[in-house]
C-alpha positions in Angstrom: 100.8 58.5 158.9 101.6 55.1 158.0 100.2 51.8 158.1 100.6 48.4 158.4 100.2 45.8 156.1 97.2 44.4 157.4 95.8 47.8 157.9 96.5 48.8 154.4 94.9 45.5 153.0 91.9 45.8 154.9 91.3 49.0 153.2 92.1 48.1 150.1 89.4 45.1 150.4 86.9 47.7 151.0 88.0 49.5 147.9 86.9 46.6 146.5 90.8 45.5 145.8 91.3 41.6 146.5 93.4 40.3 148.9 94.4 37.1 150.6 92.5 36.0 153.4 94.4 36.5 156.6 94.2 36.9 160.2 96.3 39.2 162.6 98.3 37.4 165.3 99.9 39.1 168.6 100.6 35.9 169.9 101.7 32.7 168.8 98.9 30.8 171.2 96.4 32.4 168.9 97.9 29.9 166.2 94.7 27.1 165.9 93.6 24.9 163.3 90.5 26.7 163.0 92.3 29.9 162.5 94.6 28.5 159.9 91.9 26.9 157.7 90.2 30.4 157.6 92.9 31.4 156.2 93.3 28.7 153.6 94.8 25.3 153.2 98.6 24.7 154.1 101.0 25.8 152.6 100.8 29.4 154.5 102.9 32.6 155.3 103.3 34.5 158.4 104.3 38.1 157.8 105.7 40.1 159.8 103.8 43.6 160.8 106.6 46.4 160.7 107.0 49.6 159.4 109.6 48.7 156.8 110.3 47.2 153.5 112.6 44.0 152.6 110.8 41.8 155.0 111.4 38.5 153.1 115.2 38.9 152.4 115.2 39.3 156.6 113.5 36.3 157.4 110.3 38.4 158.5 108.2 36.3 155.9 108.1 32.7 156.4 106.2 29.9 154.4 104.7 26.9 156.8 103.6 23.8 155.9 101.6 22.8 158.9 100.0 23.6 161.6 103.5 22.5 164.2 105.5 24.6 161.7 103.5 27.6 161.9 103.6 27.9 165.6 106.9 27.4 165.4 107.8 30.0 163.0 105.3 32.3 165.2 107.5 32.1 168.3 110.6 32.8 166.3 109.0 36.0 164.6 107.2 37.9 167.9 109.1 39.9 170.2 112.3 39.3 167.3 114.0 42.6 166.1 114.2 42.3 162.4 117.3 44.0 160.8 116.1 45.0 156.8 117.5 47.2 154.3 115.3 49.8 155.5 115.8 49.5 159.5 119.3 50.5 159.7 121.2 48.1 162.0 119.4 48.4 164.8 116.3 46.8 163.7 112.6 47.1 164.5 110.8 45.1 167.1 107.7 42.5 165.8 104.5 42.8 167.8 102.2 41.4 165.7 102.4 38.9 162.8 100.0 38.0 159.1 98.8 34.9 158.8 97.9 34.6 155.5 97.1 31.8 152.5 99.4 31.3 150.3 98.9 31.9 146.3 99.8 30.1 143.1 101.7 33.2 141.3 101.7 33.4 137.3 102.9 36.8 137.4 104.1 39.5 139.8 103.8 42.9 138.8 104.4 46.6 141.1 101.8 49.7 140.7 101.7 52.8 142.7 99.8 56.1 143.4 101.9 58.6 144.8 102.3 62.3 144.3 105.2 63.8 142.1 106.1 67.4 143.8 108.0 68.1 140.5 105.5 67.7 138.5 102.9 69.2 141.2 100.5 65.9 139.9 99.5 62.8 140.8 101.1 60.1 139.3 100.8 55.6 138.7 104.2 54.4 139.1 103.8 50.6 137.5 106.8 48.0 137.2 106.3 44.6 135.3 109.1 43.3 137.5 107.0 43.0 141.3 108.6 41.6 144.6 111.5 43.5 144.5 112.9 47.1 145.7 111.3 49.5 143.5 114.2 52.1 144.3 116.7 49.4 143.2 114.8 48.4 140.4 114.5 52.7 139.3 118.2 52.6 140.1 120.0 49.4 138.0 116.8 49.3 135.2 115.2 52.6 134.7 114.2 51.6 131.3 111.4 48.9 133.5 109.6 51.8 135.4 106.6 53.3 133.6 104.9 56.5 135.1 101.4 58.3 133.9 100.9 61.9 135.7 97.2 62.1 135.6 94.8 65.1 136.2 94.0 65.8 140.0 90.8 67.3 139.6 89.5 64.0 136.3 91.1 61.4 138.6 92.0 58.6 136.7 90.4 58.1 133.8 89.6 54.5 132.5 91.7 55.3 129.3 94.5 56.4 131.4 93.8 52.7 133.5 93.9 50.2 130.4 97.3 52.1 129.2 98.7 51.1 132.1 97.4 47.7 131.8 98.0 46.8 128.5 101.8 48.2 129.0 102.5 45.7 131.9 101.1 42.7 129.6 98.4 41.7 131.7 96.4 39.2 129.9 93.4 39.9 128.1 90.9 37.5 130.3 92.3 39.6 133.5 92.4 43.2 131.6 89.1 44.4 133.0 89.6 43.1 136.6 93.4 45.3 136.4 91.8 48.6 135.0 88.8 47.9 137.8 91.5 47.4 140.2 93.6 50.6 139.3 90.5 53.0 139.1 89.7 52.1 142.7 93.4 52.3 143.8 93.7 56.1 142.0 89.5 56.8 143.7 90.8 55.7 147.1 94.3 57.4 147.3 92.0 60.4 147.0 89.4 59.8 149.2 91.7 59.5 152.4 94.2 62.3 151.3 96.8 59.9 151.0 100.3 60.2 150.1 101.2 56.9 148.2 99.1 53.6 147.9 101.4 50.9 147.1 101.0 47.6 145.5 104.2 45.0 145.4 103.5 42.8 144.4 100.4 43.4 142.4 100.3 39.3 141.5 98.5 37.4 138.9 97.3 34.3 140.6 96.0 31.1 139.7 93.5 31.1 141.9 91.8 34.5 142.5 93.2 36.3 139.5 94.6 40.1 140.2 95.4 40.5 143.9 97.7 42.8 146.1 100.0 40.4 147.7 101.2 43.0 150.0 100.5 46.7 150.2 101.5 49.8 151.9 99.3 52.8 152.5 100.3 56.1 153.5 97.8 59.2 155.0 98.7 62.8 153.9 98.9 64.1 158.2 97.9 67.3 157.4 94.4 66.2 156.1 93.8 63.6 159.0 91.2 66.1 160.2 89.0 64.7 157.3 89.7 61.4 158.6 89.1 61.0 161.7 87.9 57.4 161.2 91.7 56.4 160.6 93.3 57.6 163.5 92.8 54.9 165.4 95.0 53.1 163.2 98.2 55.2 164.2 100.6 52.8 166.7 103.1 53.9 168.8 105.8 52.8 167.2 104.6 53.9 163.8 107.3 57.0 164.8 109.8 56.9 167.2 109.8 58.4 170.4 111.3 61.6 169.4 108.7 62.0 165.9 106.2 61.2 168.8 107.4 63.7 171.2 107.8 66.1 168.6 104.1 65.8 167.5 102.6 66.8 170.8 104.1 69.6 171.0 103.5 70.6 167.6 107.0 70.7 165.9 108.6 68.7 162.6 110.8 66.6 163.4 112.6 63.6 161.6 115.6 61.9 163.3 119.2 61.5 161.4 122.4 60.0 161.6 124.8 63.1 161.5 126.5 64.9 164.9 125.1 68.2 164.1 121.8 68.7 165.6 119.9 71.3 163.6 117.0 73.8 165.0 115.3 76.2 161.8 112.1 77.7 161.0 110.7 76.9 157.9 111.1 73.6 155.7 113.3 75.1 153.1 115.4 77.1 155.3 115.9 73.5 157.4 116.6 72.2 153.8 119.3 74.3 152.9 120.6 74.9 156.6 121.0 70.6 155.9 122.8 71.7 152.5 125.3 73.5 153.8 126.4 71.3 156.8 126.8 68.8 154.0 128.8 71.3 151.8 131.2 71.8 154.7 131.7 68.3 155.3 129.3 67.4 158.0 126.5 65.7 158.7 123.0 66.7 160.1 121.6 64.6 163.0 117.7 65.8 162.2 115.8 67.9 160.4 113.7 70.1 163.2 111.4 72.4 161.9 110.1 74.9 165.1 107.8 76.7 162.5 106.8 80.0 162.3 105.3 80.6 165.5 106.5 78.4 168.5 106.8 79.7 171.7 109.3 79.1 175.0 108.2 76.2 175.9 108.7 74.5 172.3 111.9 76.2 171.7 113.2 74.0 174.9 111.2 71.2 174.0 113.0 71.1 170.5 116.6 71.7 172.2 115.4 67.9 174.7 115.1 66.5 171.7 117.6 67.7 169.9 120.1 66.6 172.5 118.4 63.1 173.7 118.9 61.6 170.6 122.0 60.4 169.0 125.6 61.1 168.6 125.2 65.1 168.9 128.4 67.1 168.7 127.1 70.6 168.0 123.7 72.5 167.6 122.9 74.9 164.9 120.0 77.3 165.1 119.2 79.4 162.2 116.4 81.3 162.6 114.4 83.7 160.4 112.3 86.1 163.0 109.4 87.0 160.9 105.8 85.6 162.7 108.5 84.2 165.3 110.6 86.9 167.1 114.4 86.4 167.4 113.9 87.4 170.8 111.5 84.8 171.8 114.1 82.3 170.0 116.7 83.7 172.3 115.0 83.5 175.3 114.2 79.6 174.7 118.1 79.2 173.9 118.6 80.6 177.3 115.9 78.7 179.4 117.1 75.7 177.7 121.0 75.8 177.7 120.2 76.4 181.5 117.4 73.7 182.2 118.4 70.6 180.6 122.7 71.8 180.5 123.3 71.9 176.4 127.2 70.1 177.0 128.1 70.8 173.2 128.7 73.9 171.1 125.7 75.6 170.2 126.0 78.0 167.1 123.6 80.9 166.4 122.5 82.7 163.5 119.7 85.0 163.6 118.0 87.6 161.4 115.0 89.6 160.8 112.2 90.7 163.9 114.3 91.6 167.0 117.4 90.2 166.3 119.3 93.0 167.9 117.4 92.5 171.0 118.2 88.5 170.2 121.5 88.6 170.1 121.6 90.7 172.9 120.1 88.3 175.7 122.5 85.5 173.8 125.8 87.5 174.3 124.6 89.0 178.4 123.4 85.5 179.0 127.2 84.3 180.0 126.6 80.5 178.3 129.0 81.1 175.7 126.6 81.0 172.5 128.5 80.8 169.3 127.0 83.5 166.8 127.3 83.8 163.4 126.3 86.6 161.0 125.0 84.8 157.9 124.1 81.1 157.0 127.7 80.3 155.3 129.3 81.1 158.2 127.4 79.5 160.6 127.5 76.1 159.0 131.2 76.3 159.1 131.3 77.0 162.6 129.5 74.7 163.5 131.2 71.6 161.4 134.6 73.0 162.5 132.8 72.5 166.9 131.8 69.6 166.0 135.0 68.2 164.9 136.9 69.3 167.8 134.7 67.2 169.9 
């Protein structure tokens, strides 16, 4: 689960993390004198509150000098679609906007808690270069990333805290603030089950020393139960309507730009089912993931989405029938190629529980499934359909 800016920051205060003062807008009419001088005296910015990264090169962050200005600037922003690096073309809508005070910077920096699966350990990620893309930065100066895995079970230790410090050079009179400020960023990215806390920039100010400029938090969703505090903070457009749909009726899915719509059962069998599209020469349009036991009804539920979103060409289902039967697979094919009219070639590969008995009701059901007998071949297939479409 991710959130906002403002969402994130508000956290972070009560970490005991500081942060500009700010106040949330929805719409421009709530722009006030009184509501800008809680925020601090001109010059201020208005942030824009989406879901993606590269705001300011968009226009979605605006500096405004006065009061006129900032209303202005407000009625430009709301109801805009902003187009970033990270949106695609497309962009995402702005419903709400940061106002915020404005800082005198001495130094940015960029410092992050996120997990590394390789390593199977939590890791800081810290930058002396802040503001900017960190996947650029990784990418064109590798050389200015510096990461510390750290022990799950210690946390991080205040050691580990003022190595971190003293390798981006913050100064000497602001040392102890940094390493209070990393200890409660490392603390609270455990205490919410969190999958990265983010920091960019992590600024040294003139006016309130250390302070997270901006910030991005993101909940682990599989230990939301813990939290149940924070799910109130989940929007509606925090997925699209297909991650949304997908969620209710308990399936993984995660929406792509490929013509080959995918249905598998099991992350790693959806990974390399991805693989081998791509080894063939196409391209996935999602990564679906029905699990281990769905039923009918989310077998055809997966095929809606599957086929309501984007430019789909073909379908291929590669299924596993352990917990799930390749029967019960088969039977959701059916009911779905017949309820909501599949119009594109839909290739099959199924193995393990049943799959006799699968393929079976497939081949008598007359709606001209594709079937494959091993992965390889299915892939193929399946690139070569969607091609001739």
């Amino acid at each position: 689960m991710r959130l906002l800016e403002h969402q994130a920051k508000k956290i972070l205060s009560s970490w005991g993390i500081a942060v500009p003062r700010g106040a949330l807008l929805l719409r421009s009419s709530q722009l006030t004198a009184s509501l800008c001088r809680k925020a601090g005296p001109f010059p201020l910015l208005l942030k824009a509150q989406v879901y993606a990264g590269g705001r300011g090169k968009a226009g979605g962050i605006v500096k405004v000098k006065n009061l006129a200005a900032a209303r202005r600037a407000a009625k430009g922003l709301l109801g805009r679609r902003l187009v970033t690096a990270q949106t695609g073309p497309e962009g995402v809508p702005v419903k709400a906007l940061l106002l915020e005070e404005g800082m005198t910077l001495v130094k940015e920096l960029y410092v992050s808690i996120l997990l590394d699966r390789a390593k199977g350990l939590p890791i800081v990620v810290a930058a002396r270069e802040g503001g900017v893309a960190i996947e650029e930065l990784a990418k064109e100066k590798p050389e200015a990333i510096f990461t510390l895995p750290f022990d799950p079970l210690l946390g991080l230790l205040p050691y580990q805290a003022r190595r971190v410090a003293a390798w981006l050079s913050i100064p000497a009179e602001h040392r102890d603030a940094a390493v209070k400020q990393l200890l409660s960023l490392a603390k609270g990215f455990f205490s919410l089950d969190a999958s990265l806390v983010e920091v960019n920039p992590w600024a040294l100010t003139k006016e309130a020393g250390m302070v997270a400029l901006d910030a991005k938090l993101t909940l682990d969703d599989n230990g939301l139960f813990r939290h149940p505090e924070m799910q109130g903070l989940r929007l509606a457009d925090s997925d699209t309507p297909s991650e949304a749909r997908s969620r209710e009726i308990g399936i993984s899915y995660v929406g792509l730009t490929g013509t080959i719509g995918c249905m598998v059962n099991g992350a790693g069998l959806a990974m390399a089912t991805m693989d081998l599209i791509k080894l063939h020469g196409g391209e996935p349009a999602n990564f679906l993931d029905v699990g281990g036991g769905a039923d009918v009804n989310q077998v055809r539920e997966a095929f809606k989405l599957i086929v309501t979103e984007g430019e789909v060409r073909a379908i291929l289902v590669n299924i596993f029938g352990g917990i799930m039967k390749c029967d019960v697979i088969a039977q959701g094919m059916i009911e779905a190629a017949r309820s909501i009219k599949i119009k594109v070639p839909l290739v099959v590969r199924l193995e393990g529980t049943n799959v006799e008995l699968g393929k079976r009701l497939l081949d008598e059901s007359g709606l001209g499934f594709l079937t494959a007998t091993d992965l390889d071949e299915a892939a193929r297939r399946a690139v070569e359909a969607a091609r001739r479409r």
